[in-house]
Chimera marker file (.cmm) of the C-alpha trace (Angstrom):
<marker_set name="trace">
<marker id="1" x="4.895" y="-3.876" z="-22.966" r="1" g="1" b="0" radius="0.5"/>
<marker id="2" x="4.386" y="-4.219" z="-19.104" r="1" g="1" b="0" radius="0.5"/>
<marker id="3" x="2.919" y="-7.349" z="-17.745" r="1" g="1" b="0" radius="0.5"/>
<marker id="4" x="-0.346" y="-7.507" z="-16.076" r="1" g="1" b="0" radius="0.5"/>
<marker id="5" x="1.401" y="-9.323" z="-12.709" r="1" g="1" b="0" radius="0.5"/>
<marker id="6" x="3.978" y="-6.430" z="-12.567" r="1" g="1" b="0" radius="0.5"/>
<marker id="7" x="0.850" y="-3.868" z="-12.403" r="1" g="1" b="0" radius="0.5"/>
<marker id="8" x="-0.803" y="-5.342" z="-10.141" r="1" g="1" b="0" radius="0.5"/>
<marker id="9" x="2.481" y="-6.220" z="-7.680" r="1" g="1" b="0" radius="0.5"/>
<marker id="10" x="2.390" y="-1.872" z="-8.102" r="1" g="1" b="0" radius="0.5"/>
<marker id="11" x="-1.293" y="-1.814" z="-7.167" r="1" g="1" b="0" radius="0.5"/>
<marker id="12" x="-0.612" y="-4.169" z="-4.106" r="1" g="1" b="0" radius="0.5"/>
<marker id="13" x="2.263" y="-2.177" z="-2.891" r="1" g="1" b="0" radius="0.5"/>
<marker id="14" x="0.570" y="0.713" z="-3.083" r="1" g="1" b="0" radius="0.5"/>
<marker id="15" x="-2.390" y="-0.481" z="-1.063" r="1" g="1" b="0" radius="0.5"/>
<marker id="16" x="0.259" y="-1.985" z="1.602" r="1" g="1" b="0" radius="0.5"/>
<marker id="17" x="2.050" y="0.914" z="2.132" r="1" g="1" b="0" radius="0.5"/>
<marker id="18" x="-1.196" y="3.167" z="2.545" r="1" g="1" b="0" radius="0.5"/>
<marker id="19" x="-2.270" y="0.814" z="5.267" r="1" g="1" b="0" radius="0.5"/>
<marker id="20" x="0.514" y="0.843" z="7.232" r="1" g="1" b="0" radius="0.5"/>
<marker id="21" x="1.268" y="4.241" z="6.707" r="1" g="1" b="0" radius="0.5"/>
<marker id="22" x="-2.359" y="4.862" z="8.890" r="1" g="1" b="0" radius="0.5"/>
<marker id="23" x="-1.437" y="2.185" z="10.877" r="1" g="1" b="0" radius="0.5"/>
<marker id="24" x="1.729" y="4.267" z="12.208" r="1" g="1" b="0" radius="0.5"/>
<marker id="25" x="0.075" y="7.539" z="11.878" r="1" g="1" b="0" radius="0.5"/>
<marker id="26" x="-2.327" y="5.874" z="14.376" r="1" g="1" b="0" radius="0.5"/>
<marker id="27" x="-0.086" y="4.284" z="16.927" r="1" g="1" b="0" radius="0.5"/>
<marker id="28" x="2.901" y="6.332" z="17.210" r="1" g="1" b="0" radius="0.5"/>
<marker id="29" x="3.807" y="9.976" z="15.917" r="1" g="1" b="0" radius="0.5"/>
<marker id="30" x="6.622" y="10.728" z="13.136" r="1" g="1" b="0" radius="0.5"/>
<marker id="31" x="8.296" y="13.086" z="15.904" r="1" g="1" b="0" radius="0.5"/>
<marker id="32" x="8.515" y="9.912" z="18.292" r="1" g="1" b="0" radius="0.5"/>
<marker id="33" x="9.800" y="7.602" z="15.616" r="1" g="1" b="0" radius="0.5"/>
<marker id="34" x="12.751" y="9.925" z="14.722" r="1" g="1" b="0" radius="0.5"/>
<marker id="35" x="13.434" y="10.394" z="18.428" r="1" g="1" b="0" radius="0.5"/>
<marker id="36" x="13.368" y="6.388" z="18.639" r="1" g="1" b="0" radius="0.5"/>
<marker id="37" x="15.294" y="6.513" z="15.583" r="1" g="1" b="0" radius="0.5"/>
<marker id="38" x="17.988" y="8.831" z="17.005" r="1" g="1" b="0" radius="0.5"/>
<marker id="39" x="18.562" y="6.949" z="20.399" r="1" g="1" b="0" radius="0.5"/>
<marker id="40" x="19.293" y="3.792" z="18.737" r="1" g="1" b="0" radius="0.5"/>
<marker id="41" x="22.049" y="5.197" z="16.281" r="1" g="1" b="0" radius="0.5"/>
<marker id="42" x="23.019" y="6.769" z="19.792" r="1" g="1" b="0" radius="0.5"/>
<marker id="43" x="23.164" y="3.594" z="21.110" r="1" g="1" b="0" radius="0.5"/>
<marker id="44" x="24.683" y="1.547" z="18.606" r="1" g="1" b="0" radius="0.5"/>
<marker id="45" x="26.413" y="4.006" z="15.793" r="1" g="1" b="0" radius="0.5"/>
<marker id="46" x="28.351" y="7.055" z="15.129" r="1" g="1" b="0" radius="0.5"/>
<marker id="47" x="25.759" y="9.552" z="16.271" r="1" g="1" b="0" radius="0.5"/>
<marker id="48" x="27.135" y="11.778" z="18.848" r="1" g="1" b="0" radius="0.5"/>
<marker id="49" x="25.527" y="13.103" z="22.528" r="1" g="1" b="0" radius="0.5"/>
<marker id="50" x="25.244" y="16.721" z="21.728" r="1" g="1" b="0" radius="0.5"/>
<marker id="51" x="23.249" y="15.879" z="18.428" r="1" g="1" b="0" radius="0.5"/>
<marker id="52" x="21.011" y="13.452" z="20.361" r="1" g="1" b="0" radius="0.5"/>
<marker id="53" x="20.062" y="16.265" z="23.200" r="1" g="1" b="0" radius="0.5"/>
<marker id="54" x="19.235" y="18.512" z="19.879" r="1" g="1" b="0" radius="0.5"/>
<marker id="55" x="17.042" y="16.079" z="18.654" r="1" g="1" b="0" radius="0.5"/>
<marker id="56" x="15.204" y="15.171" z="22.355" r="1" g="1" b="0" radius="0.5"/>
<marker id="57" x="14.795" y="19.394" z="22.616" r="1" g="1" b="0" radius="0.5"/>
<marker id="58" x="13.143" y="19.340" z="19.702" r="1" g="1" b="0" radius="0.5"/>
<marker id="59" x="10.798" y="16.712" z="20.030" r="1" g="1" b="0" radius="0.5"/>
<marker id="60" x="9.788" y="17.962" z="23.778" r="1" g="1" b="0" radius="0.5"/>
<marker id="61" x="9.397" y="21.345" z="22.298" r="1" g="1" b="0" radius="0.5"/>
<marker id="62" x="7.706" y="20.104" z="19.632" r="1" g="1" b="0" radius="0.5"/>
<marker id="63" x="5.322" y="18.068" z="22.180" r="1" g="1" b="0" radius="0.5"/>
<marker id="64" x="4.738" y="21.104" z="24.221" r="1" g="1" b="0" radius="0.5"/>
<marker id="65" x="4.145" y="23.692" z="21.572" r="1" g="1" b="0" radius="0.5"/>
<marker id="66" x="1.083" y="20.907" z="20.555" r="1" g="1" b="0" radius="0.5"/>
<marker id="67" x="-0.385" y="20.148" z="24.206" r="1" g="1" b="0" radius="0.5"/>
<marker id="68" x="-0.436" y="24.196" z="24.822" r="1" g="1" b="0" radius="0.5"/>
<marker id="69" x="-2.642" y="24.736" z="21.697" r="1" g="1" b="0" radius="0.5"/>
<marker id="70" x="-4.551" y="21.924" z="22.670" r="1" g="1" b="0" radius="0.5"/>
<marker id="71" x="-5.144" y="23.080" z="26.285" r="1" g="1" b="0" radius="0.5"/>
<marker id="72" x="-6.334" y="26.745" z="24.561" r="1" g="1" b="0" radius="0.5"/>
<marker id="73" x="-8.541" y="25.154" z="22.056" r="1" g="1" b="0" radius="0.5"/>
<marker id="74" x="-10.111" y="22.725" z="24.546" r="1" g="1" b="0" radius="0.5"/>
<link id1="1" id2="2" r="1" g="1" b="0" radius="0.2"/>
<link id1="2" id2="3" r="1" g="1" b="0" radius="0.2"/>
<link id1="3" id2="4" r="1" g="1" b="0" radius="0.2"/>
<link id1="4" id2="5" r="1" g="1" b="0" radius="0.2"/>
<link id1="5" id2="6" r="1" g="1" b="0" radius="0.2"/>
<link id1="6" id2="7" r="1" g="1" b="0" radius="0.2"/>
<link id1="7" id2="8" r="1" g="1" b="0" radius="0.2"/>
<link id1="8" id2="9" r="1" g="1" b="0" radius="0.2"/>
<link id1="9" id2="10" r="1" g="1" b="0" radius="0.2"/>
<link id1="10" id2="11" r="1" g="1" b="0" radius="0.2"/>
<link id1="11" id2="12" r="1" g="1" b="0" radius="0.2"/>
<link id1="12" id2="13" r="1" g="1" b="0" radius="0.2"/>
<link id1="13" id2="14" r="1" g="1" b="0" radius="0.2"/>
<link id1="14" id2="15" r="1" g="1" b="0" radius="0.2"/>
<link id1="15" id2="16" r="1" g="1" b="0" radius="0.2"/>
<link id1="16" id2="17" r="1" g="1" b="0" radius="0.2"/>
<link id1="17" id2="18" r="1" g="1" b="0" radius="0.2"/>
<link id1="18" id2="19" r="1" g="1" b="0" radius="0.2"/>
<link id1="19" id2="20" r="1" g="1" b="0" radius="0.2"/>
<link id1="20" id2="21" r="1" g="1" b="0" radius="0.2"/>
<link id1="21" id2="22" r="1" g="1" b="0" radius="0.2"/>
<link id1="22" id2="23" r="1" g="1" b="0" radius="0.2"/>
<link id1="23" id2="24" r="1" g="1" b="0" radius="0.2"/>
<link id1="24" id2="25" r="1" g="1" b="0" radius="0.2"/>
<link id1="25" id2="26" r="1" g="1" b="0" radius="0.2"/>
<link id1="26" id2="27" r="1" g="1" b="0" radius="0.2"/>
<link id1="27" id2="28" r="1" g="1" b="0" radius="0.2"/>
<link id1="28" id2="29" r="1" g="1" b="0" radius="0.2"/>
<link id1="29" id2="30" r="1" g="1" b="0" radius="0.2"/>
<link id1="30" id2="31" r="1" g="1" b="0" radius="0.2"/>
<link id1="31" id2="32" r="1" g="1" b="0" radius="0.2"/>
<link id1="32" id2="33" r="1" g="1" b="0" radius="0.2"/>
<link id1="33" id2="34" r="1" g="1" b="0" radius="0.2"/>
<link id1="34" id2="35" r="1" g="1" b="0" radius="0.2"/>
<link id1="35" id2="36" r="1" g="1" b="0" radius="0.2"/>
<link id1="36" id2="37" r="1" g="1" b="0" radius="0.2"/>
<link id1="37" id2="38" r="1" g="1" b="0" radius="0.2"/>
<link id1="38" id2="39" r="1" g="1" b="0" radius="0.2"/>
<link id1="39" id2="40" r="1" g="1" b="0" radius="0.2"/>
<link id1="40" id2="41" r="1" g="1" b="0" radius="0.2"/>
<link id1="41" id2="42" r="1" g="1" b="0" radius="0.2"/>
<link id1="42" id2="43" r="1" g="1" b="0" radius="0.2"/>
<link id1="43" id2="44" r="1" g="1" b="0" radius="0.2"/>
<link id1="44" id2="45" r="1" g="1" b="0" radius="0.2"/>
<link id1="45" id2="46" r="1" g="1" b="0" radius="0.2"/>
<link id1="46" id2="47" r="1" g="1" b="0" radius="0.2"/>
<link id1="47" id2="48" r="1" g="1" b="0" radius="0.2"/>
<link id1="48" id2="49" r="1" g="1" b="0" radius="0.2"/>
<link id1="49" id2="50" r="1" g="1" b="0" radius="0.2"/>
<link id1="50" id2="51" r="1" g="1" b="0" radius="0.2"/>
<link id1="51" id2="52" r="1" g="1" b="0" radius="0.2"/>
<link id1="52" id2="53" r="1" g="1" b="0" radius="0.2"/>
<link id1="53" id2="54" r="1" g="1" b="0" radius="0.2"/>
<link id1="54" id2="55" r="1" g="1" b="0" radius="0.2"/>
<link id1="55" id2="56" r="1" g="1" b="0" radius="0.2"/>
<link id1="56" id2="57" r="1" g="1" b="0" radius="0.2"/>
<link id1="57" id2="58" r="1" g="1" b="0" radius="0.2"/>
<link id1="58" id2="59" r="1" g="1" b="0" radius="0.2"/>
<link id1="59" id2="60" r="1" g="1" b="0" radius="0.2"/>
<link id1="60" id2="61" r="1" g="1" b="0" radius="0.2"/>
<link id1="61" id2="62" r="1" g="1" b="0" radius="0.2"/>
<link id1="62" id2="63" r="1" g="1" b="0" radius="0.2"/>
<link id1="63" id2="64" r="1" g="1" b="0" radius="0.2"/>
<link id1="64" id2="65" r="1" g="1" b="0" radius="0.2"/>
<link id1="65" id2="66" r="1" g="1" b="0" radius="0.2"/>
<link id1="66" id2="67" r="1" g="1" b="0" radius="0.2"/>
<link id1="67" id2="68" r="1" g="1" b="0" radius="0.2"/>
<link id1="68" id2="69" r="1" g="1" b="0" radius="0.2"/>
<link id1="69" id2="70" r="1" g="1" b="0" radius="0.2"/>
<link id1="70" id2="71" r="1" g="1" b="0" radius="0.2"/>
<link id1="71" id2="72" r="1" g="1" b="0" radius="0.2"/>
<link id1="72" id2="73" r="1" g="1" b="0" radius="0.2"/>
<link id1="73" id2="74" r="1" g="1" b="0" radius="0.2"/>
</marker_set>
């Protein structure tokens, strides 16, 4: 039998992570955050140059695939 605290502790994290789940989708893109993500194991672990430069080309190729269909759209 589950306790009604444990439920609710669900419930709560649930709500929490929804909220800031918006809250990033808001302020920063997923694309940015890996990039972020990849020039600070650049910086300070095992990741090497050549994988870092195949992650940056992606993102800015990513980022100007999305401004051109903006610019057509708009």
């Amino acid at each position: 039998m589950q306790r009604p605290y444990k439920e609710k502790g669900k419930q709560m994290m649930t709500y929490v992570q929804g909220k800031l789940d918006r809250l990033v989708e808001k302020l920063i893109s997923r694309k940015f955050m890996v990039w972020l993500a990849a020039t600070g194991l650049l910086a300070f672990s095992d990741l090497t140059s050549g994988d870092w430069v195949m992650i940056s080309a992606i993102y800015i190729g990513g980022e100007a695939v999305i401004d051109g269909i903006a610019r057509l759209k708009g």
